[in-house]
C-alpha positions as CSV (number, residue, x, y, z in Angstrom):
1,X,-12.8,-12.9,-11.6
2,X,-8.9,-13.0,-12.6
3,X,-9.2,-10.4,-15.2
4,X,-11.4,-8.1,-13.1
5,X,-8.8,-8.4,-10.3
6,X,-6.6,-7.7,-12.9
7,X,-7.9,-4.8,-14.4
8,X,-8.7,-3.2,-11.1
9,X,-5.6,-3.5,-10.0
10,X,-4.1,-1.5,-13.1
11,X,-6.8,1.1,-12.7
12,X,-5.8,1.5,-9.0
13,X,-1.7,1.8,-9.9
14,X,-3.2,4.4,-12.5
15,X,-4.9,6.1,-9.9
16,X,-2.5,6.0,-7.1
17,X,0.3,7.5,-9.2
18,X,-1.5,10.4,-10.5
19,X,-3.1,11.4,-6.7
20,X,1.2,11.1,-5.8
21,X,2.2,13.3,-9.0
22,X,-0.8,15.9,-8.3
23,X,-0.5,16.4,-5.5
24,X,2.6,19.0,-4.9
25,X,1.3,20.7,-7.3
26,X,-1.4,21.4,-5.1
27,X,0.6,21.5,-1.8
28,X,3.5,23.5,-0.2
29,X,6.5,21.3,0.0
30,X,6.7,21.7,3.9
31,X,3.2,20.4,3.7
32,X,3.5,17.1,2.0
33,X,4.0,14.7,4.7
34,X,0.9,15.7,6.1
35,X,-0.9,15.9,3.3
36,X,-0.1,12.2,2.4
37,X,-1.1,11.4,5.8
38,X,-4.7,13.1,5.6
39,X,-5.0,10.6,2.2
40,X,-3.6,7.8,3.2
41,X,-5.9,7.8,6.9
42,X,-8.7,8.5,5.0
43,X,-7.7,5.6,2.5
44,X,-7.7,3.7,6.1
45,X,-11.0,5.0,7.6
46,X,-13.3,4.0,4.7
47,X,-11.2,0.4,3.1
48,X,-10.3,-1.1,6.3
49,X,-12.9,0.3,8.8
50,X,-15.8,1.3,7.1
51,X,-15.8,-1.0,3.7
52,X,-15.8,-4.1,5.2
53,X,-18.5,-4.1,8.2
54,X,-20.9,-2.4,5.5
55,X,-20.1,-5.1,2.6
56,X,-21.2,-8.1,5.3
57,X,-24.2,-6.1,6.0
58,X,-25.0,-5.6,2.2
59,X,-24.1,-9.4,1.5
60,X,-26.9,-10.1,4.2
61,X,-29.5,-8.5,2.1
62,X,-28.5,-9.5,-1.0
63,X,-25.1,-10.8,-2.6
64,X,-25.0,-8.4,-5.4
65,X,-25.7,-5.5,-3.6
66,X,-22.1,-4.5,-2.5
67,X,-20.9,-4.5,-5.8
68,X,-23.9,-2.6,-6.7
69,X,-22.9,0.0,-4.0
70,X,-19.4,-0.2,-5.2
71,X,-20.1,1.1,-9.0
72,X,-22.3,3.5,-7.4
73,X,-19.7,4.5,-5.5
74,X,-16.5,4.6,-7.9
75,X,-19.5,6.6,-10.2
76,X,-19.8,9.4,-7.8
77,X,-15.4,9.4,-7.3
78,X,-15.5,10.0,-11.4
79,X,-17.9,12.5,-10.8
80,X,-16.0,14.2,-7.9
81,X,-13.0,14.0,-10.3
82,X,-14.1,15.3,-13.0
83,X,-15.0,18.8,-11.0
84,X,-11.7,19.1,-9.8
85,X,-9.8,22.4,-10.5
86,X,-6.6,22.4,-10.4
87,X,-4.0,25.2,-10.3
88,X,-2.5,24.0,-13.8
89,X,-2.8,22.9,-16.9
90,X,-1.1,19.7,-18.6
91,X,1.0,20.3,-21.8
92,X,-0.8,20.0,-24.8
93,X,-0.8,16.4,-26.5
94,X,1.1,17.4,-29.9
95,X,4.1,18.6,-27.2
96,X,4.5,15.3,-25.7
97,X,7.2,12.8,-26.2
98,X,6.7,8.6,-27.0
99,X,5.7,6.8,-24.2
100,X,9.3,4.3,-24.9
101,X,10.8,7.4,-24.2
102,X,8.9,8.9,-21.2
103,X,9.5,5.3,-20.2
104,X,13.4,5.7,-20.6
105,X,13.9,9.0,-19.3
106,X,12.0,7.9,-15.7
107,X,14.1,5.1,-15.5
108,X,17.5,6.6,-16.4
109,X,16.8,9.1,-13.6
110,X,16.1,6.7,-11.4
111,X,19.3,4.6,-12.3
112,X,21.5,7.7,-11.9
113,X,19.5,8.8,-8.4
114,X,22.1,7.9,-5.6
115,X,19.4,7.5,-3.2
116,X,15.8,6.4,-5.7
117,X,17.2,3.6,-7.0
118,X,18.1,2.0,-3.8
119,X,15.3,2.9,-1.9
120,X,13.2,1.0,-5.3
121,X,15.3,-2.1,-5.0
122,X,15.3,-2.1,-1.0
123,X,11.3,-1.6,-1.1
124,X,11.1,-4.3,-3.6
125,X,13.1,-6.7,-1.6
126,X,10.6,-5.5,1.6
127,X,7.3,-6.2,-0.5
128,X,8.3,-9.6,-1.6
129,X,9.2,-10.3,1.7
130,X,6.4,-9.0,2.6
131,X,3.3,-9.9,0.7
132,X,5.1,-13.7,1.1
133,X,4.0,-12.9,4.8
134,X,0.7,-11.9,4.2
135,X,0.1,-15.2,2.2
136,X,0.9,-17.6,5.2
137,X,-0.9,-14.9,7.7
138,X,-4.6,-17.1,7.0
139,X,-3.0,-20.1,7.7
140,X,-1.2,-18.9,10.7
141,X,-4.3,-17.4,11.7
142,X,-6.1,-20.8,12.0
143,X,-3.6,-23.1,12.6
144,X,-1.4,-21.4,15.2
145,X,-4.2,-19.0,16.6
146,X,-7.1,-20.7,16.0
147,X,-9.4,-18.1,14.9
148,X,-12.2,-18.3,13.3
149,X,-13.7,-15.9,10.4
150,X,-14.5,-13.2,12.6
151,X,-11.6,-13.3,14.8
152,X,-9.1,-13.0,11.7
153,X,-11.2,-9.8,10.6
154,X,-11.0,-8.5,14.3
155,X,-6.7,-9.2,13.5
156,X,-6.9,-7.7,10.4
157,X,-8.9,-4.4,11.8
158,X,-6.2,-4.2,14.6
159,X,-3.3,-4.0,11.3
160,X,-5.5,-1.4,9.7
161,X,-5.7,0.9,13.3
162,X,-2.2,0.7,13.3
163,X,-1.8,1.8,10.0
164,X,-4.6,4.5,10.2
165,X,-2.6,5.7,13.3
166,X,0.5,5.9,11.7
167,X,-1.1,7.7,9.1
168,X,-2.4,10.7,11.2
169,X,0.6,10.8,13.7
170,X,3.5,9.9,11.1
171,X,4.1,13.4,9.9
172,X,4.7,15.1,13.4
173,X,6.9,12.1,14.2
174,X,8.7,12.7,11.0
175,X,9.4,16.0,11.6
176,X,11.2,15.0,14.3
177,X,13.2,11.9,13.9
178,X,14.3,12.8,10.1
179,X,13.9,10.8,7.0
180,X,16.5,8.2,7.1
181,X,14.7,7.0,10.6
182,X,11.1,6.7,8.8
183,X,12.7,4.5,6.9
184,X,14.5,2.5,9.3
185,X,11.4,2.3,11.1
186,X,9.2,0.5,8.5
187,X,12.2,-2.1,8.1
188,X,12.3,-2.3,12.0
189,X,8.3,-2.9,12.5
190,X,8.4,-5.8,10.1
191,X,11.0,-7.5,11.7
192,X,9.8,-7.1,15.0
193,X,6.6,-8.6,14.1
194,X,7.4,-11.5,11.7
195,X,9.9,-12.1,14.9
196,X,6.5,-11.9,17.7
197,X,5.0,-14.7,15.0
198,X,7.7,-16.7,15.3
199,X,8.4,-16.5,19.2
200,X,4.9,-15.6,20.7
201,X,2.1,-16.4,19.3
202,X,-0.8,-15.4,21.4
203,X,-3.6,-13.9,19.7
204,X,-3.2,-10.5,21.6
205,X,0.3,-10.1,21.2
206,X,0.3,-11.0,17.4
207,X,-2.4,-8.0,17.0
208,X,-0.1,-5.7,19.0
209,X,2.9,-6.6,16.6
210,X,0.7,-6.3,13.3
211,X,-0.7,-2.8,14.6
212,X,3.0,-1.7,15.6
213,X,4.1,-3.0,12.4
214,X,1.6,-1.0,10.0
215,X,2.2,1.9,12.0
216,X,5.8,2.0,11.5
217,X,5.1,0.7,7.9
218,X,3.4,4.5,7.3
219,X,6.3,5.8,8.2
220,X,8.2,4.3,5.8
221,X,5.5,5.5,3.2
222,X,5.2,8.9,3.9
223,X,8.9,9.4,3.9
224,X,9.5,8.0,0.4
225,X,6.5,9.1,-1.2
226,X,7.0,13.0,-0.1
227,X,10.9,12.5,-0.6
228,X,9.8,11.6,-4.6
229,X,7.8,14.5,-4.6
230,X,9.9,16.7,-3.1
231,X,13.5,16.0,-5.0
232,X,12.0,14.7,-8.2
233,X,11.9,17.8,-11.1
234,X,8.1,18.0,-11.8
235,X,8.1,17.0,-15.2
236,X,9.7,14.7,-14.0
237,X,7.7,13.0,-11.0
238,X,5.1,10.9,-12.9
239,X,7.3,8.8,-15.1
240,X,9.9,8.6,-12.2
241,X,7.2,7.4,-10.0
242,X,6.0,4.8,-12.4
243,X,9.6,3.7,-12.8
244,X,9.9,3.3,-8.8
245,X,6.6,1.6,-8.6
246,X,7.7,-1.3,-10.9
247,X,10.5,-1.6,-9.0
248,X,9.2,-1.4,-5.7
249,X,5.8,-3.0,-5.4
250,X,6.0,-5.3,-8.9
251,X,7.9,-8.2,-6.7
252,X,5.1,-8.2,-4.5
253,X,2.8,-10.7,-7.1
254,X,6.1,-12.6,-6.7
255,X,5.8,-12.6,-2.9
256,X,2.4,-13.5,-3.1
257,X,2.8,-16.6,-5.9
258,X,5.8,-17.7,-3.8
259,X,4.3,-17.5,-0.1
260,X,1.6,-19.7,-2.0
261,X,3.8,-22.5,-2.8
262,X,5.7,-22.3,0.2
263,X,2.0,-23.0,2.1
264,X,0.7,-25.5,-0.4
265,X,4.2,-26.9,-0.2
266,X,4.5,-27.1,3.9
267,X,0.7,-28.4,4.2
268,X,1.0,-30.8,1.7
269,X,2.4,-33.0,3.5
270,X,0.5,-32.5,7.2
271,X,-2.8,-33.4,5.5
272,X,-3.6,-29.2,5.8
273,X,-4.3,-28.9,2.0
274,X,-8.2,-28.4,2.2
275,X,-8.0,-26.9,5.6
């Protein structure tokens, strides 16, 4: 189970940063906040609305079914792919360069960016922050809310609204706030969240801070993603955006290994372990 978690989430990286280099070549530049809205809601709709509610229901009639659906499924996105037409053609293969130094030239263009490279680090400090969070969220969930199963779904589904919201409004609010105040915003909704955790916790409230928080958290997205695309030489953008990527979202295992030990570390000793 490991390696397949492993292995999908290298395919998905894969994925995700070929959809983000594609797409302004497909796209005006004035159009790519909204554009990485549309995908990012409809990323929303069907994992975080849709998916789940339809796996239980598979699960009921038979456990192997959903992951039947899924291959089924990621068969047909191949299939969709693979008709694709695009309005370019990738350089031949005998006119490419090493991948070591694909590799270096993303990252010395990120290094030398004035505003990349702290944007990369700053994200990277978010999502270790962040995903550390999201590892003591089940706990809090049951310890401090006292919810069962289906009411930490209904908490998680009220994140995901927030999220999808932010996903379909966040370009026209963009437009007019500015960049720099996207980004301000992401940092802002976290905070005032991890702060309503701390201070109130009442089931209600705690869903009304997550759903602010993911909205706000889109925000933050859509402003660095389209700046990327937007400022970043096409040629450029892929191995820039892989460079970014490591930088930005590889702490967040780290987040995640360390808000484990912090909870196996804090229950320990209040007899919580096997809760």
């Amino acid at each position: 189970l490991a390696l397949l978690a492993f292995l999908l989430g290298s395919a998905e990286v894969l994925r995700d940063n070929t959809a983000q280099t594609v797409l302004p070549r497909i796209v005006t530049k004035d159009q790519l906040e909204r554009a990485n809205g549309l995908l990012w809601s409809t990323e929303q709709l069907t994992g975080q609305f849709l998916g789940p509610p339809l796996a239980g229901i598979l699960i009921g009639v038979a456990v192997a079914l959903p992951f039947g659906a899924n291959a089924a499924l990621l068969a047909g996105a191949v299939g969709l792919t693979s008709m694709l037409v695009l309005p370019w053609r990738p350089a031949p293969a005998a006119g490419r360069t090493a991948f070591g130094t694909e590799l270096r030239e993303g990252l010395s263009f990120l290094w030398r960016h004035p505003v990349l490279r702290p944007m990369a680090f700053a994200l990277g400090a978010f999502n270790f922050i962040g995903y550390a969070f999201w590892a003591l969220i089940v706990l809090y969930a049951q310890e401090v809310l006292h919810l069962d199963a289906t009411g930490y779904g209904l908490l998680l589904s009220a994140a995901a609204a927030g999220g999808l919201a932010g996903s379909l409004a966040g370009p026209g609010i963009l437009r007019r706030i500015g960049p720099k105040a996207g980004l301000l915003a992401g940092v802002t909704g976290f905070s005032i969240a991890s702060a309503t955790l701390a201070m109130a916790p009442h089931v209600l409230i705690v869903a009304v801070a997550l759903m602010l928080d993911a909205f706000l958290n889109m925000l933050w997205n859509l402003t660095s993603v389209s700046y990327r695309q937007r400022h970043v030489p096409m040629e450029m953008l892929g191995r820039v955006n892989s460079v970014y990527r490591f930088f930005g979202t590889g702490p967040s295992a780290f987040g995640s290994l360390a808000g484990g030990a912090l909870v196996a570390a804090v229950t320990a000793p209040l007899g919580l372990a096997d809760a």
